[in-house]
Wavefront OBJ file of the C-alpha trace (Angstrom):
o trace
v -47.789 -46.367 58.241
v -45.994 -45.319 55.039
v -45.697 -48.310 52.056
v -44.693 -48.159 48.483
v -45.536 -50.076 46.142
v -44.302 -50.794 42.012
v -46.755 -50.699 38.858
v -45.105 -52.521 36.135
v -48.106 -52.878 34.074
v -51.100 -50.928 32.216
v -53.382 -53.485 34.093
v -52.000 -52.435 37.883
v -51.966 -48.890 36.510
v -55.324 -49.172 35.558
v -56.522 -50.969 38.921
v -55.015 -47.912 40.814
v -57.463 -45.486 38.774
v -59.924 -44.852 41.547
v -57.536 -44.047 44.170
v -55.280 -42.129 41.230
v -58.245 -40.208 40.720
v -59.002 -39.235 43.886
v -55.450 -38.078 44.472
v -55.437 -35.783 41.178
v -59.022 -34.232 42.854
v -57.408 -33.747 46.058
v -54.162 -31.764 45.205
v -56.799 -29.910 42.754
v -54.633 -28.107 40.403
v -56.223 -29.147 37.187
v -52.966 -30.441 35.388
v -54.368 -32.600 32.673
v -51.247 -34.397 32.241
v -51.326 -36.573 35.079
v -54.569 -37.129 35.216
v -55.436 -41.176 34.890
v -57.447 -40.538 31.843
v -54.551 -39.130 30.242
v -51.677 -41.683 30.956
v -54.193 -44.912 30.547
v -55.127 -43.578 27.178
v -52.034 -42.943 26.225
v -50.289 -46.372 27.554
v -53.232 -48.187 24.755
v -52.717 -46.144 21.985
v -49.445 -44.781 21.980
v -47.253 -46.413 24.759
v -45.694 -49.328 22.370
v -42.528 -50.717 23.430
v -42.312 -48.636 26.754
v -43.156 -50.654 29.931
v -44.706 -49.098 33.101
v -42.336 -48.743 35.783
v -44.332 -46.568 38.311
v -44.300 -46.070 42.113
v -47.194 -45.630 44.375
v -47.004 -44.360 48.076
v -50.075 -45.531 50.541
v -50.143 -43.616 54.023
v -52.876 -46.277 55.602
v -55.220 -47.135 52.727
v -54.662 -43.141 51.284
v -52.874 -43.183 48.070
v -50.121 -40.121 49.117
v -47.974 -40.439 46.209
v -47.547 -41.474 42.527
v -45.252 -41.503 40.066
v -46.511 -43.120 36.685
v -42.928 -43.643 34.764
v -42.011 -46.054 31.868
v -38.397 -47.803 31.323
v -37.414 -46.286 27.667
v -34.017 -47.122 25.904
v -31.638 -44.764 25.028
v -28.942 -46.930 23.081
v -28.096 -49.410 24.946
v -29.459 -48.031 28.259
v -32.615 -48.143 30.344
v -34.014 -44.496 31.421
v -37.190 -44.057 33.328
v -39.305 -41.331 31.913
v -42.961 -40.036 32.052
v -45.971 -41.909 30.342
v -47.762 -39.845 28.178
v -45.169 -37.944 27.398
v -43.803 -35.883 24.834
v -47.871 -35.133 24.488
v -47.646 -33.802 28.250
v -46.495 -30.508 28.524
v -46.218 -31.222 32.462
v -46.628 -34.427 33.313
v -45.283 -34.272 36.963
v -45.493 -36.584 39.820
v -48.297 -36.098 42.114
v -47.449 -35.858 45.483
v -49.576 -35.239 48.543
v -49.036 -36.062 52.669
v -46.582 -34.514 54.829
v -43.366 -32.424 53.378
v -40.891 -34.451 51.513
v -42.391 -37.605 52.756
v -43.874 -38.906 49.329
v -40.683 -38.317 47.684
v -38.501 -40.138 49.249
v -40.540 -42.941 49.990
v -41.049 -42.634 45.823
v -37.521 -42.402 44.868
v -36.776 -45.443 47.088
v -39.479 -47.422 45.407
v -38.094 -46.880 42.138
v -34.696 -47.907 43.223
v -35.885 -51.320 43.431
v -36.351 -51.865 39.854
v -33.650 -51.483 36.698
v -32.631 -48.503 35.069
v -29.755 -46.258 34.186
v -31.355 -42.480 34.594
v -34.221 -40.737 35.905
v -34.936 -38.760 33.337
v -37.788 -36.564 34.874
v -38.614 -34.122 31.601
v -40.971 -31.102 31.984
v -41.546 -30.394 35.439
v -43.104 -27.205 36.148
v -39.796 -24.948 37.581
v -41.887 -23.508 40.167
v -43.726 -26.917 41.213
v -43.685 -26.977 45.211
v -42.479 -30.834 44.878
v -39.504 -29.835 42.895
v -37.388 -29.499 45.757
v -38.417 -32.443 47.780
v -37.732 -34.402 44.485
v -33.934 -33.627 44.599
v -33.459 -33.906 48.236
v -34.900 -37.634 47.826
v -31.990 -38.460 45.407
v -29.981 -36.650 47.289
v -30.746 -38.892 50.404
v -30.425 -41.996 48.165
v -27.361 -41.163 47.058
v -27.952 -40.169 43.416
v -26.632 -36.465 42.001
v -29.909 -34.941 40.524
v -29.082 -32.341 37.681
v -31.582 -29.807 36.625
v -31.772 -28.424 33.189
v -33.766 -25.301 32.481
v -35.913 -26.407 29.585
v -39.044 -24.568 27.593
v -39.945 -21.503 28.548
v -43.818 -21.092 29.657
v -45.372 -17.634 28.709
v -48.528 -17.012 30.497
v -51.276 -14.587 31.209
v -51.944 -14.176 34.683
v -55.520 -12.709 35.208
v -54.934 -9.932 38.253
v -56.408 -6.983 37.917
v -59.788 -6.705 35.684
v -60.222 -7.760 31.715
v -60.969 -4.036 30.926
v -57.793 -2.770 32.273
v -55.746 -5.566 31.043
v -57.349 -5.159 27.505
v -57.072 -1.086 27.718
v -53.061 -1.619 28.697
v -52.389 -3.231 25.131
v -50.914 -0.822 22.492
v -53.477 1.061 20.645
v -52.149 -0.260 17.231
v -52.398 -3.806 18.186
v -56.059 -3.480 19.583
v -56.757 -1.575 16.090
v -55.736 -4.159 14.145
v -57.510 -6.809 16.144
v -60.913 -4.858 15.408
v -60.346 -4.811 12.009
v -59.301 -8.234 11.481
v -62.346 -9.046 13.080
v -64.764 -6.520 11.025
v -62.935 -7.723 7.673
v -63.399 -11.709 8.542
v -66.871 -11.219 9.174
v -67.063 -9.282 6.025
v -65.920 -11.824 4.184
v -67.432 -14.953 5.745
v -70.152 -13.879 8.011
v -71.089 -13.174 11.680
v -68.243 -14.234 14.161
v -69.530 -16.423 16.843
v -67.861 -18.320 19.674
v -68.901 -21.934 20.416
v -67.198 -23.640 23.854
v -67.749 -27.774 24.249
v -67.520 -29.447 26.811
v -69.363 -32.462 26.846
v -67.380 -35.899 26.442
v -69.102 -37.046 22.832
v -70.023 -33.321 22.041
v -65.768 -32.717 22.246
v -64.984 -35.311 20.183
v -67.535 -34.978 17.481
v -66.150 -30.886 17.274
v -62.953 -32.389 17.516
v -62.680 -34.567 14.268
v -63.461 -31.442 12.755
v -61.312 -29.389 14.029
v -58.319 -32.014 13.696
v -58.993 -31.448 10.129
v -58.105 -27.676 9.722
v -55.440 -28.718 12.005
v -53.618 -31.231 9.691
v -54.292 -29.077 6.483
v -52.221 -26.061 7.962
v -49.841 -28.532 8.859
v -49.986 -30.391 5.375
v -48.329 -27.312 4.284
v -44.807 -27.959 5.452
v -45.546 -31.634 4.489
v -45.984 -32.593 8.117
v -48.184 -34.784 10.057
v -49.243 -34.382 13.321
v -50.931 -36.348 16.446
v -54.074 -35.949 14.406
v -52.839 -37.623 11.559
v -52.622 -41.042 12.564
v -55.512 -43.113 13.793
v -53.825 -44.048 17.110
v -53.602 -40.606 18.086
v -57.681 -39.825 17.484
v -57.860 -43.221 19.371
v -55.946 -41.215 21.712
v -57.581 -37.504 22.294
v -61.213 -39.585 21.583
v -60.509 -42.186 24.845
v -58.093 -39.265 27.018
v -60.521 -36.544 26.287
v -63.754 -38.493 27.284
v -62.442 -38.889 31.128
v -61.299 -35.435 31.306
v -64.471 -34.216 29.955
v -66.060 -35.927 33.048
v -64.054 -33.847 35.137
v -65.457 -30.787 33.575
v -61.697 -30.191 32.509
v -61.660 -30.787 28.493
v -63.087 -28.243 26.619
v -63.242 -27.034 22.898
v -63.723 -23.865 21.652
v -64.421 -23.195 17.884
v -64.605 -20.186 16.329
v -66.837 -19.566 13.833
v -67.173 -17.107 10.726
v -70.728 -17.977 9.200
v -70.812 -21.346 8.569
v -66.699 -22.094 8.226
v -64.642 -22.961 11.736
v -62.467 -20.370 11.446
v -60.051 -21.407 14.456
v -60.042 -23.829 17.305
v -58.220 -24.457 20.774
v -58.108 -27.550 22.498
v -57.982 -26.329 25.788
v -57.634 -27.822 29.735
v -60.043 -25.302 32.031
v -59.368 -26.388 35.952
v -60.139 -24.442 39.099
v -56.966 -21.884 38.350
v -56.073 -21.998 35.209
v -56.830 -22.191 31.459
v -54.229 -24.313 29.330
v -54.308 -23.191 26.156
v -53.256 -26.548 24.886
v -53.436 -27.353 20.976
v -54.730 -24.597 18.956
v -55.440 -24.339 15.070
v -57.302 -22.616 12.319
v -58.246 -22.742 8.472
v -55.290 -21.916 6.825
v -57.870 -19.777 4.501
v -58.438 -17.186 6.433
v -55.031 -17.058 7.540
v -54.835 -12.929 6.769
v -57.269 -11.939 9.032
v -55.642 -13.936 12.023
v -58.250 -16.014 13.594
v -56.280 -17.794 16.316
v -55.911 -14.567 17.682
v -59.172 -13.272 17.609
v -59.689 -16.642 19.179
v -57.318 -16.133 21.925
v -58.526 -12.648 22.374
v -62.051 -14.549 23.461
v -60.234 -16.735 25.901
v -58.298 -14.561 27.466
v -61.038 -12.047 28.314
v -63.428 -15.145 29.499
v -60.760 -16.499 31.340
v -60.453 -13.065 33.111
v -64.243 -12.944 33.662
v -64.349 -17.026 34.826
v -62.472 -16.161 37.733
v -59.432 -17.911 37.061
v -55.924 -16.758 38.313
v -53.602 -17.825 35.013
v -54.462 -18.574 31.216
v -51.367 -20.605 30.346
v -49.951 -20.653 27.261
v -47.798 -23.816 27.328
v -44.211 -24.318 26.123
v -42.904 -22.545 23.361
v -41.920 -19.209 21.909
v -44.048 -18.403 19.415
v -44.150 -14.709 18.176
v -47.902 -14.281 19.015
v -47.443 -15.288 22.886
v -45.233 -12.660 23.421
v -48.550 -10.284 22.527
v -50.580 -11.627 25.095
v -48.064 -12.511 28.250
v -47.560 -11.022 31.015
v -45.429 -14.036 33.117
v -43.253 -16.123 32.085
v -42.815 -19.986 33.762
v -40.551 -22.522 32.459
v -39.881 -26.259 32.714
v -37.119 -28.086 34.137
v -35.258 -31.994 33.179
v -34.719 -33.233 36.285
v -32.034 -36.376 36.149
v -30.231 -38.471 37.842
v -28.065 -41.726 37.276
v -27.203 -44.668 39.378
v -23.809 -43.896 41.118
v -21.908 -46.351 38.542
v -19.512 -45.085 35.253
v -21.944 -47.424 33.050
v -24.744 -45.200 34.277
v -22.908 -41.938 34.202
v -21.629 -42.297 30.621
v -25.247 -42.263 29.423
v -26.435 -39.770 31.657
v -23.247 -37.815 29.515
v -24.555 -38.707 26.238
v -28.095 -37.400 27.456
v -27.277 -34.133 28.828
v -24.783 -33.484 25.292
v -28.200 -34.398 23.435
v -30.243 -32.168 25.403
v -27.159 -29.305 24.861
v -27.417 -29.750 21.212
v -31.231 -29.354 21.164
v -31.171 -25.814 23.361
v -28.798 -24.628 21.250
v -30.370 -25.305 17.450
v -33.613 -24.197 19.159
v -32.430 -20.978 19.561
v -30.358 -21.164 16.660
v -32.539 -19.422 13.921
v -29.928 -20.487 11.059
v -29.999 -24.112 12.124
v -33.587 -23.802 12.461
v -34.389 -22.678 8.573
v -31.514 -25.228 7.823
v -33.219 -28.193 9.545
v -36.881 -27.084 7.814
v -35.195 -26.600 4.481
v -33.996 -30.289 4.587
v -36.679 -32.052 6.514
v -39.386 -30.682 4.170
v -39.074 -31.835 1.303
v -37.799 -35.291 2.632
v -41.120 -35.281 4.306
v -42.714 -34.519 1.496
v -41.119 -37.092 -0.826
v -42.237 -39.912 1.645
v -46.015 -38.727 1.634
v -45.907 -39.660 -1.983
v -44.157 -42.483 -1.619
v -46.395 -43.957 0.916
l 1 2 3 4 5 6 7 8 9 10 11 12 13 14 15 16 17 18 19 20 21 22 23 24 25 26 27 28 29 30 31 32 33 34 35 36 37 38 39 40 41 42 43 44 45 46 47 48 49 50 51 52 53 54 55 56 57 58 59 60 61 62 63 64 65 66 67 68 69 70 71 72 73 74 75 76 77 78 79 80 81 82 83 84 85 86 87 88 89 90 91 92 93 94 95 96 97 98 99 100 101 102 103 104 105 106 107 108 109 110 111 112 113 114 115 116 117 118 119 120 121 122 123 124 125 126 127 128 129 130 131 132 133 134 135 136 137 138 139 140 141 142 143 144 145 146 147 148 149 150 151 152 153 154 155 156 157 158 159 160 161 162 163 164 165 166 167 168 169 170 171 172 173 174 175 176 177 178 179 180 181 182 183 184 185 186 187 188 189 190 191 192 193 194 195 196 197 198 199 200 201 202 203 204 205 206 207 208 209 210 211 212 213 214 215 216 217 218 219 220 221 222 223 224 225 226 227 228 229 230 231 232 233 234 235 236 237 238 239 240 241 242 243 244 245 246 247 248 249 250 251 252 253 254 255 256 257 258 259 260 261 262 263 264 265 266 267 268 269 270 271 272 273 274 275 276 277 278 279 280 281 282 283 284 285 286 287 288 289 290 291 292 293 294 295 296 297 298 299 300 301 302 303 304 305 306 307 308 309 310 311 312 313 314 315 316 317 318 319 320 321 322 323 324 325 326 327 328 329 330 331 332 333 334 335 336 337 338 339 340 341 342 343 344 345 346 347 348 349 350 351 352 353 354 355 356 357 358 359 360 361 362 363 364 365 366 367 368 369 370 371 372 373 374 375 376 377 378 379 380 381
């Protein structure tokens, strides 16, 4: 027997967590971002003014199925979106049980509550549930639209480390070498430290949050480190997923100065490469990348299939990959015109945002405006 059931609180999310948990364990793919740990944290410390609106599928007493959503305005509409996002890179729904089953017993759950949209952001494009997701709306009657969203460059680990390493260009494995000779030079013996234990990760982490936010400080911008409700955050998040044996830090060392950091996700396949940082001091001898140059070769040597380097296109990703992912928006809107003229507003908003993404005029533009704004309210405040 199939049931479904809604969530529309932290306290029924929260009374789900051993059965949540179990679920997460059982698909075993390691994605952090739905992980109970994750969205409970997140719900305390950052979920203000966004209520849980979340289905649950049982098959018998089995939890088969959950999606944990929360009803967000846009203007004057309702849209149902993930928790913990925008922190979660993929915060999917997890979905288990026979073929298409979970989803549409999940999209008919949600039907039962109010909202304009689904507006699904960030699921993996090549996520086996993807398709049972839009032939549930489809079989409820909604349209669901898919919009191809960050790309995902990756690493996958086939092959050995030493032939992956010996395929780089010779000029770019020179220069690592002597970046590496020169920072030791300068600031002593290079050593690699991983963390994994729950207090062990955050003690390393209030460190390395500090590095983080003086890079940052540069361009007069704050990040989740900067406020206390987002240490509350990675401190409470990071402390279940560290009981997994999932959360892990890795600090970089050049005598006694951290040199570079990654916050990283490790699961039974893959390595997210999640938030990474260093000391903006030793910024010419690039020591995120002789970071990454550790990971990638441990990751190769740890047995794992993918190191993944999450959304975005920065320059130095492009040096390492070898695959590229992506992720998707997945929405749909009630079949009404109130619903529909949202959904428009939406997909013109998410239009505008592709485009001065790629845009490298608008980008200096926006960065040449927002900075010193951002700077003159840091004084101010």
């Amino acid at each position: 027997m199939i049931r479904a059931v809604s969530l529309r609180s932290r306290q029924a999310l929260a009374d789900l967590e051993p059965a949540w948990r179990e679920l997460w364990l059982r698909l075993g793919r390691g994605n952090p971002f739905n992980h109970p740990a994750w969205v409970l944290a997140w719900l305390k410390h950052l979920g203000s003014g966004i209520r849980p609106e979340a289905a649950a599928v049982f098959e018998g007493r089995d939890l088969v199925a959950l999606a944990p959503l929360g009803r967000r305005r846009f203007g004057p509409w309702q849209r149902l979106t993930p928790l913990g996002s925008p922190l979660a890179d993929y915060p999917e729904p997890l979905l288990d049980g026979q073929p298409g089953a979970g989803s549409a017993a999940l999209v008919s759950q949600l039907l039962q509550v109010r909202w304009d949209w689904l507006d699904l952001i960030d699921l993996p494009a090549d996520s086996p549930d993807l398709a049972g997701l839009q032939a549930a709306l489809k079989g409820n009657g909604l349209k669901p639209i898919l919009v191809e969203w960050a790309v995902c460059p990756r690493v996958s680990l086939t092959g050995s480390w030493e032939d992956y390493w010996a395929a780089k260009k010779r000029k770019f494995r020179y220069n690592l070498k002597r970046s590496q000779r020169l920072l030791a030079e300068e600031a002593g013996p290079l050593r690699l430290e991983e963390i994994r234990g729950a207090a062990e990760v955050k003690a390393g982490l209030a460190r390395a949050a500090d590095i983080h936010a003086a890079r940052w400080a540069r361009r007069y911008t704050r990040t989740i480190f900067s406020s206390r409700a987002g240490r509350a955050f990675f401190d409470q998040a990071l402390a279940g997923l560290a009981a997994e044996g999932l959360a892990r830090l890795y600090l970089l060392w050049a005598g006694g100065d951290l040199a570079a950091f990654s916050l990283s996700f490790v699961g039974p396949r893959t390595h997210y490469y999640y938030i990474p940082g260093f000391d903006p001091q030793f910024s010419k001898y690039s020591p995120g990348t002789l970071l990454l140059w550790e990971l990638v070769a441990r990751s190769f040597r740890e047995g794992l299939i993918r190191l993944d380097l999450m959304k975005g296109e920065e320059d130095y990703k492009s040096r390492w990959n070898n695959q590229v992912s992506g992720t998707v928006h997945l929405l749909a809107a009630r079949p009404n015109d109130w619903a529909r003229s949202g959904l428009r507003l939406r997909l013109a908003e998410l239009d505008f945002y592709r485009w001065a993404r790629r845009e490298p005029r608008v980008r200096r533009l926006f960065f040449s405006l927002m900075d010193p704004l951002a700077g003159l309210k840091r004084r101010l405040s």
